[in-house]
C-alpha positions as CSV (number, residue, x, y, z in Angstrom):
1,X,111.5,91.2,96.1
2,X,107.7,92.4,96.5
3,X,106.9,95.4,97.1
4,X,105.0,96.1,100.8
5,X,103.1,98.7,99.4
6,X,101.3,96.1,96.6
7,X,100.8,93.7,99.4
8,X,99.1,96.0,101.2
9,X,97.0,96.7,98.8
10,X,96.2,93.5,97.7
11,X,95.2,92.2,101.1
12,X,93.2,94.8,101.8
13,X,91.2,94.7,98.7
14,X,90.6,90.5,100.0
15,X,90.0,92.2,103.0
16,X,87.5,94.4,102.5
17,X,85.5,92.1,99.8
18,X,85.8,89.1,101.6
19,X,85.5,89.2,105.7
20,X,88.1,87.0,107.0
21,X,90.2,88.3,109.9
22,X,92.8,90.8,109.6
23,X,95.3,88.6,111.4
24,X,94.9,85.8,109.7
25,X,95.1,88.0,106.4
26,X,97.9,89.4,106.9
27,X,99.5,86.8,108.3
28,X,99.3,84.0,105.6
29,X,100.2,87.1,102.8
30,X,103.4,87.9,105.0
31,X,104.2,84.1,104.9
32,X,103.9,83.8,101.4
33,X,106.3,87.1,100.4
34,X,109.8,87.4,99.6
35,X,109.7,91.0,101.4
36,X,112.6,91.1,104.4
37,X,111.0,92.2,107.8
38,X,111.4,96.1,107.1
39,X,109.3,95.8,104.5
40,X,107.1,92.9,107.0
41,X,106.8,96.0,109.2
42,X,106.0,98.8,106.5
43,X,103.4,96.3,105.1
44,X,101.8,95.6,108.5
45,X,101.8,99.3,109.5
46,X,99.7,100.6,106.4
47,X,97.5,97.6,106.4
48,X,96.8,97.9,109.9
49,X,96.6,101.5,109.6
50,X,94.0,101.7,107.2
51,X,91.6,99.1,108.6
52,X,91.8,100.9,111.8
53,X,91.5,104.7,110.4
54,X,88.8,103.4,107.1
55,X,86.3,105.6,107.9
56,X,88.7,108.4,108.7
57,X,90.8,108.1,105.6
58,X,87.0,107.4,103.5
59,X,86.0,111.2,104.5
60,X,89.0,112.4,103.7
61,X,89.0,111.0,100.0
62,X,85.6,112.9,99.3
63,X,86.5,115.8,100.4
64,X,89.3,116.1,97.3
65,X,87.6,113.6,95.1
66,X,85.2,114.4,92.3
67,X,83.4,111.2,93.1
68,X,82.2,109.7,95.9
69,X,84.1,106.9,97.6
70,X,82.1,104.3,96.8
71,X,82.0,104.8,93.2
72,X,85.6,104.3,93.0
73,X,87.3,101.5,92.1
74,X,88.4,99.3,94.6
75,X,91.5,99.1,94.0
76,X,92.2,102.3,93.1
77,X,90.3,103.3,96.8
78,X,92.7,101.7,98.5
79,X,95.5,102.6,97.4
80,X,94.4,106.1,97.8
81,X,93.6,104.8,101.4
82,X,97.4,103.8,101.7
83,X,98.1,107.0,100.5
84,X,96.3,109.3,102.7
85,X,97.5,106.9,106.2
86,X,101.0,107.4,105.2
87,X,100.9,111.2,104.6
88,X,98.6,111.8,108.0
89,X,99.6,108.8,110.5
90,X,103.7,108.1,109.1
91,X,105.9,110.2,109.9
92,X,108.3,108.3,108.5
93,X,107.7,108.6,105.1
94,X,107.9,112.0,103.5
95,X,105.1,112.8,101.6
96,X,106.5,112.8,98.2
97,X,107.3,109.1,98.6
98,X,103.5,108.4,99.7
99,X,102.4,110.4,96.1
100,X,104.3,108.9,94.3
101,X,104.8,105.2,95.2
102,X,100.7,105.2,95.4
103,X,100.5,107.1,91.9
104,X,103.4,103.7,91.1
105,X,101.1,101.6,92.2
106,X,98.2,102.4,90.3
107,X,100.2,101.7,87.2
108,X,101.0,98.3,88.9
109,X,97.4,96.9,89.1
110,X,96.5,98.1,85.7
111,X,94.8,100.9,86.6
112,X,97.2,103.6,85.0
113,X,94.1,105.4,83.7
114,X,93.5,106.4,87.3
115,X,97.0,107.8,88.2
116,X,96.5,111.5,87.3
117,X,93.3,111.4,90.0
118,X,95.0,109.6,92.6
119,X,98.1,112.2,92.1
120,X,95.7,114.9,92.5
121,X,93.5,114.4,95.7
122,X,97.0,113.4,97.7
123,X,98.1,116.0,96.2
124,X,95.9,118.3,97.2
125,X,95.3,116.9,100.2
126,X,99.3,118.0,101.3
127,X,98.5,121.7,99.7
128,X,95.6,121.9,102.6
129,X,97.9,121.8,105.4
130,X,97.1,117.8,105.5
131,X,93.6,118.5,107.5
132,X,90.2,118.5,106.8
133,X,87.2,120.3,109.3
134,X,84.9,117.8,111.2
135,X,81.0,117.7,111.5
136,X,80.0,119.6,114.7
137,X,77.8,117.0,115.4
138,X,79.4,115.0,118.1
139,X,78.2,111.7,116.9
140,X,79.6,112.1,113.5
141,X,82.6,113.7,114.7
142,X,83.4,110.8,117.0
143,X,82.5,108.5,113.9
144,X,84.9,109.9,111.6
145,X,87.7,110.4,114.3
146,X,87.5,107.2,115.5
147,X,86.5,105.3,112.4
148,X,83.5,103.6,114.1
149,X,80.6,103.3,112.2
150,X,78.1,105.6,113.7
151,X,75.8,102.7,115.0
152,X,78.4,101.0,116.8
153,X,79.4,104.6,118.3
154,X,76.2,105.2,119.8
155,X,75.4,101.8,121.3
156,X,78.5,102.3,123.3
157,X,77.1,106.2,124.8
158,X,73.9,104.5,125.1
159,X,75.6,101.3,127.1
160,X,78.2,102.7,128.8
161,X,78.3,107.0,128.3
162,X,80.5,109.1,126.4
163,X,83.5,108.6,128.5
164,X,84.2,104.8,128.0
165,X,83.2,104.9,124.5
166,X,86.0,107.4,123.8
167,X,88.2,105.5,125.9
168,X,88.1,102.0,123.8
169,X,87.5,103.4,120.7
170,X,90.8,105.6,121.2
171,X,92.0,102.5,122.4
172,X,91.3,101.1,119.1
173,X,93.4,102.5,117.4
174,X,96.9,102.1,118.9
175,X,99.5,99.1,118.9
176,X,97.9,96.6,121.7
177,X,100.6,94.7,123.7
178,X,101.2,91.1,123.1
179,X,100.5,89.8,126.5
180,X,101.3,86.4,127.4
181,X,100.8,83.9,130.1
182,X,103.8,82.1,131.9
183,X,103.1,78.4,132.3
184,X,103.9,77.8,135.5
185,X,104.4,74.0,135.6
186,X,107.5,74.5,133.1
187,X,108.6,77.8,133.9
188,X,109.2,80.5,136.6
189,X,108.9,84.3,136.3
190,X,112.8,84.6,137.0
191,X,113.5,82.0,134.1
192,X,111.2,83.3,132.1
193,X,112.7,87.2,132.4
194,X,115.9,85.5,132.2
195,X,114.9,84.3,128.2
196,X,113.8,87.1,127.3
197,X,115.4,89.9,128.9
198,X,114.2,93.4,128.4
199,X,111.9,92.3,125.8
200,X,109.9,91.0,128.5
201,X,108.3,93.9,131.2
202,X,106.3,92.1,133.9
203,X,102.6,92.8,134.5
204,X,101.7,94.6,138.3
205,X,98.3,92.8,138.5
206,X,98.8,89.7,137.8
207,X,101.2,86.5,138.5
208,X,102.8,84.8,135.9
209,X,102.0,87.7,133.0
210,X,104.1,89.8,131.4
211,X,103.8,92.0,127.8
212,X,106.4,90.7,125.4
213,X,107.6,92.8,121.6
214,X,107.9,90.6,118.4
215,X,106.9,87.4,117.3
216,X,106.7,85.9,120.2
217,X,105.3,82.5,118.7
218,X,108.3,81.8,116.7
219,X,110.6,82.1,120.1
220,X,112.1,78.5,121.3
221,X,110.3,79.2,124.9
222,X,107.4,79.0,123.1
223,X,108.1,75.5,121.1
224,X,108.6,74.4,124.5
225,X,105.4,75.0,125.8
226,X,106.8,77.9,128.8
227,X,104.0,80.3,127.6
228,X,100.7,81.1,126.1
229,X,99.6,84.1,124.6
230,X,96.4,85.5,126.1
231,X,94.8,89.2,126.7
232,X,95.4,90.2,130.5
233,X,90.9,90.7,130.9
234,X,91.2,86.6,129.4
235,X,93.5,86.2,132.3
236,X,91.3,88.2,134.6
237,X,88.6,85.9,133.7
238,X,90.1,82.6,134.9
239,X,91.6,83.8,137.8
240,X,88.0,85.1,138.7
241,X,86.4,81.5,138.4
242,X,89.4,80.2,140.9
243,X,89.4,76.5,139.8
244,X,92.0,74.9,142.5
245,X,93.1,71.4,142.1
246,X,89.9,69.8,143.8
247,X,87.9,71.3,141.2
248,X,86.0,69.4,138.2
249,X,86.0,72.2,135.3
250,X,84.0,72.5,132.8
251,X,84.8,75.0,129.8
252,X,81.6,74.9,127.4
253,X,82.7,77.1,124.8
254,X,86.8,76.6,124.4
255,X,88.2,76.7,121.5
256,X,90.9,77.8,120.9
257,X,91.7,76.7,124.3
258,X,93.8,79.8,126.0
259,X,91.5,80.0,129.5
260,X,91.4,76.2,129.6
261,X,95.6,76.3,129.5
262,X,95.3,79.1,132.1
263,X,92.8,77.2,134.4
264,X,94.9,73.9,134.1
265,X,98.3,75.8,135.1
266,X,96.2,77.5,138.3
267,X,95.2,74.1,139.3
268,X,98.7,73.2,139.2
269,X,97.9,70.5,136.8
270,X,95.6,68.7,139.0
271,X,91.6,68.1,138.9
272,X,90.2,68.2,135.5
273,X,88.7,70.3,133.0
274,X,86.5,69.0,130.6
275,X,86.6,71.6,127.5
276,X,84.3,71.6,124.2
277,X,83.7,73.2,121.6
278,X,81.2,73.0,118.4
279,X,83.6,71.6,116.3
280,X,86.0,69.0,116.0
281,X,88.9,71.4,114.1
282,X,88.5,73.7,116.6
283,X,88.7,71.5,119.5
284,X,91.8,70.0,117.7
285,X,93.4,73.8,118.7
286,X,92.5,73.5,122.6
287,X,94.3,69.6,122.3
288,X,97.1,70.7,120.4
289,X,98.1,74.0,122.7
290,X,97.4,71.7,125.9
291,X,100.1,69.0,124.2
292,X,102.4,71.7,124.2
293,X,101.7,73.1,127.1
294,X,101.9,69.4,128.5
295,X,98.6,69.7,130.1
296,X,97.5,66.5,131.1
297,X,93.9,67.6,133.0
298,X,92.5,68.4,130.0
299,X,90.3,66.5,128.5
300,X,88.7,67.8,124.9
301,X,85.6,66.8,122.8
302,X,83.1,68.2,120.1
303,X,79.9,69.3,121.6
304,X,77.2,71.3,121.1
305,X,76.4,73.9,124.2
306,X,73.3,74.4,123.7
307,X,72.3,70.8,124.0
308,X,72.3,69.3,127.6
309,X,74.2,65.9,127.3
310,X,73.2,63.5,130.4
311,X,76.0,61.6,129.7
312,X,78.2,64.3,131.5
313,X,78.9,64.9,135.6
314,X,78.2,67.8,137.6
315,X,80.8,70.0,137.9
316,X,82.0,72.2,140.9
317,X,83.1,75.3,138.2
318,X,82.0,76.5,135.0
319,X,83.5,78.9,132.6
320,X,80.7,80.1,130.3
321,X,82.5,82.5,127.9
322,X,79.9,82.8,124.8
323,X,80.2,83.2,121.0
324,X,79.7,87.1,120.9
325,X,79.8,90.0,118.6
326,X,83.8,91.0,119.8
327,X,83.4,94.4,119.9
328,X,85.7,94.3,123.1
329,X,89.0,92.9,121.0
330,X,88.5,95.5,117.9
331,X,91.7,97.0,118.9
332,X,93.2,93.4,117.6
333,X,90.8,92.5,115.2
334,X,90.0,96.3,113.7
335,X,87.7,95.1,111.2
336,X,84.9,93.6,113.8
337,X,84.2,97.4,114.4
338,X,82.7,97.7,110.7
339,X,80.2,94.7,111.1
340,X,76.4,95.2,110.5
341,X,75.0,95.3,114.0
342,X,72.0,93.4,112.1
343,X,74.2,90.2,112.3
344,X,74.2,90.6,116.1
345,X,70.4,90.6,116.7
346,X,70.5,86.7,117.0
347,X,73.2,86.4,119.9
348,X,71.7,87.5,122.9
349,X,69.2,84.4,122.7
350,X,72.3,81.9,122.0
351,X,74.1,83.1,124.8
352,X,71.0,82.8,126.7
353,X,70.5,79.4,125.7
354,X,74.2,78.6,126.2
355,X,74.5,79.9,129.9
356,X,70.8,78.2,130.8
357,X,72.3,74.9,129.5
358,X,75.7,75.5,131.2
359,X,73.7,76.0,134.7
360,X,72.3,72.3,134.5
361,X,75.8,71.1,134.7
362,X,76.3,72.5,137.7
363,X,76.8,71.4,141.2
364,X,74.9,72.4,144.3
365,X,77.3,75.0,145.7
366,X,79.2,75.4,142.8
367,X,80.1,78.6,141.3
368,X,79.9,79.9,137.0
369,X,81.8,82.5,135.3
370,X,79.3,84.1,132.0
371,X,81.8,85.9,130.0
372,X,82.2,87.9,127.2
373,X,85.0,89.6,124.9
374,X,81.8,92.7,124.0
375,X,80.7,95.7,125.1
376,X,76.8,95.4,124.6
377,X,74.9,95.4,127.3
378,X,72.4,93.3,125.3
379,X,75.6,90.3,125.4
380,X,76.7,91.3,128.9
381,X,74.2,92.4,131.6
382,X,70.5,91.7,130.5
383,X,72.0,88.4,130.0
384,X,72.8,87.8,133.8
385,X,69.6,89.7,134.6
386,X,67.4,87.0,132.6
387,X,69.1,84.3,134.2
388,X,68.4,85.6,137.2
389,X,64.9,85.9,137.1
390,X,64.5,82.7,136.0
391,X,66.7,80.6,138.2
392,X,66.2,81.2,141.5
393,X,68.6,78.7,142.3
394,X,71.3,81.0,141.3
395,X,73.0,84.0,143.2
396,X,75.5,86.7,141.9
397,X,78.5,86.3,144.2
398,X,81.4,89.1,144.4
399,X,84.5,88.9,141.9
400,X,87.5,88.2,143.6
401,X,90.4,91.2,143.2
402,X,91.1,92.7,141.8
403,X,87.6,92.8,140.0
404,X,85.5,92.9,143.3
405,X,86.0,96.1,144.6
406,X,86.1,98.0,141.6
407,X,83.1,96.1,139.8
408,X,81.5,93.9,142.6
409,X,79.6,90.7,140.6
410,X,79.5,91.9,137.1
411,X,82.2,94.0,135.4
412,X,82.4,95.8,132.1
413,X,86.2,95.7,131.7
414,X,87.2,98.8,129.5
415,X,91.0,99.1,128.5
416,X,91.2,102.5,130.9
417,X,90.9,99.7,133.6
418,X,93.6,97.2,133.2
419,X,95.3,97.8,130.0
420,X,93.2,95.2,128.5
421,X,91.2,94.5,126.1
422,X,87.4,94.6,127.0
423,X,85.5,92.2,128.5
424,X,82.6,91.4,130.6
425,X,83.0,89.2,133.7
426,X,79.8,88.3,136.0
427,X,79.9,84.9,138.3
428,X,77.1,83.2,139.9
429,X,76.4,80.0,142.6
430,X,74.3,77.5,142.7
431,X,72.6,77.6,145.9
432,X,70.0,74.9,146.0
């Protein structure tokens, strides 16, 4: 049987080298082991862990090695990584077993002349009293505690003050819930609380939500199409368009399809949402969930939303939720927080362009949702502020509840709000 530990390892070092998401990572490297799911959930818990505490753990590391970290050997850096998460976040696993299965798995990748190091700085690292003493500067300090890269610290302060930043980056690094979406046109909240009994805890904002434990995906309710999964501010966000069942919906930017499937089931099925996406794979995920789902007022197709096509109608509501940097979901996706904010500069003009485009579609008196799953006000606000100033035949309307009274038209979801991930919502109307 493998060994969780090397897997760990492994995926991290693909991790870290080669940028795909840690989901997906982990996800096809737990399908392809022998290891049973104790050792699924051992192996998920260090690899997680570490992606979420990397900076953390990195600071740690140089304060006992004789090199700096990123003269180390990969390899050998993470396992040391592994090493130091289990003996300061798992309390679980005594810290002779962290020393010496990471000093074992040195000698397993071929790296045995490494092994007396490794044994040392853990080592050492347990003599200390397992702590290590913080920068007084408060931007570092919040850098290292967190594990956020100090750029992405300070745009949040700057954006949003010190309070919400602490609030999603400590957010960050805890379990998020696995919150799914009851379809309604196959199932009912008893049925659905029935199937899964205490396993299932129902939401108190929302209908037709509820958290749910384990892999929910691999459940029979889910084969039969009773449920989606989707974030409760994702949720939020359809509910705040309202599409009813008179409405002609269009979704400009998809894939993979989880607000269209929530729009459909509010419109009880009825009306029609047209929903694209850039490309053709992708928009193969939004027509596969909605077969499942059996969906039928969906329509999908490859397009580019940028591009204005005459070819399609006006439409009464418009969900506009655009590529973005995703700093909202980095509890889920842990690795988004370490990004170059340099590969950001470019979005604010896409999502300009996107939303612009998206407001040529639609109706006289009909009404747009701009969305995004980030936390820059560069993505979010300034955004809605250009298209203000240069549309005239737009107006910000108020969100309905339970976003309206707390946010009014635009609203910077943080997780101390709903329990969610974050998000930005702001809705317009066409008025002439």
């Amino acid at each position: 049987m493998s060994n969780p530990r090397y897997l760990a390892v492994k995926l991290l070092c693909k991790t870290f080298s080669g940028g795909s998401f840690s989901n997906i990572q982990l996800n096809s490297g737990l399908k392809n082991s022998d290891l049973d799911d104790r050792d699924k959930k051992l192996c998920s818990a260090i690899y997680y862990g570490v992606i979420e505490r990397k900076i953390h753990l990195d600071y740690i590391i140089n304060k006992f090695s004789s090199r700096p970290v990123e003269k180390l050997d990969n390899t050998v850096l993470n396992i040391l990584r592994c090493g130091v998460y289990q003996i300061l976040f798992m309390d679980n696993v005594p810290d002779s077993a962290s020393v010496n299965e990471s000093v074992s798995l040195v000698k397993k990748f071929g790296k045995t002349s490494a092994s007396g190091m490794v044994n040392a700085i853990l080592r050492n690292f347990i003599r200390q009293g397992k702590t290590v003493k913080f920068p007084e500067d408060r931007l570092q300090r919040m850098s290292i505690e967190y594990s956020a890269p100090s750029e992405f610290v300070k745009s949040l302060i700057d954006d949003y003050g010190e309070e919400l930043a602490e609030n999603l980056l400590s957010d960050a690094l805890g379990n998020p819930p696995v919150t799914v979406r009851i379809n309604s046109l196959k199932c009912t909240e008893e049925k659905f609380a029935e199937l899964f009994g205490e396993k299932a805890v129902k939401n108190n904002i929302l209908p037709y939500c509820f958290e749910l434990s384990g892999d929910v995906t691999a459940t029979e309710a889910f084969r039969k199409g009773f449920f989606h999964v989707q974030d409760l501010a994702s949720q939020l966000c359809c509910m705040a368009l309202a599409p009813t069942e008179k409405d002609l919906v269009l979704d400009i930017c998809s894939a993979p399809g989880g607000k269209a499937f929530t729009m459909a089931e509010l419109m009880n099925g009825k009306g029609k949402i047209m929903a694209f996406d850039l490309h053709e794979k992708r928009v193969k995920l939004i027509r596969d969930g909605a077969e499942r789902l059996g969906l039928s007022n969906i329509e999908t197709s490859a397009g580019d939303a940028t591009k204005f096509n005459p070819d399609l109608p006006k439409f009464t509501k418009i969900l506009c939720d655009v590529p973005c940097s995703g700093l909202g979901a980095v509890r889920r996706k842990p690795e988004i927080k370490y990004k170059n904010f340099g590969d950001f500069s470019g979005l604010p003009e896409i999502q300009y362009k996107i939303a612009e485009n998206a407001l040529r579609y639609l109706a006289t008196g009909g009404e747009m949702v701009y969305s995004t799953c980030t936390l820059r006000k560069a993505e979010n606000i300034c955004i809605v502020e250009r298209l203000l100033e240069n549309h005239p035949e737009i107006e910000q309307i108020i969100l309905p509840e339970p976003l309206g009274t707390t946010f009014g038209s635009s609203a910077d979801i943080f997780p101390c709000h709903f329990g969610s991930d974050g998000f930005f919502i702001s809705k317009f109307r066409k008025v002439r």
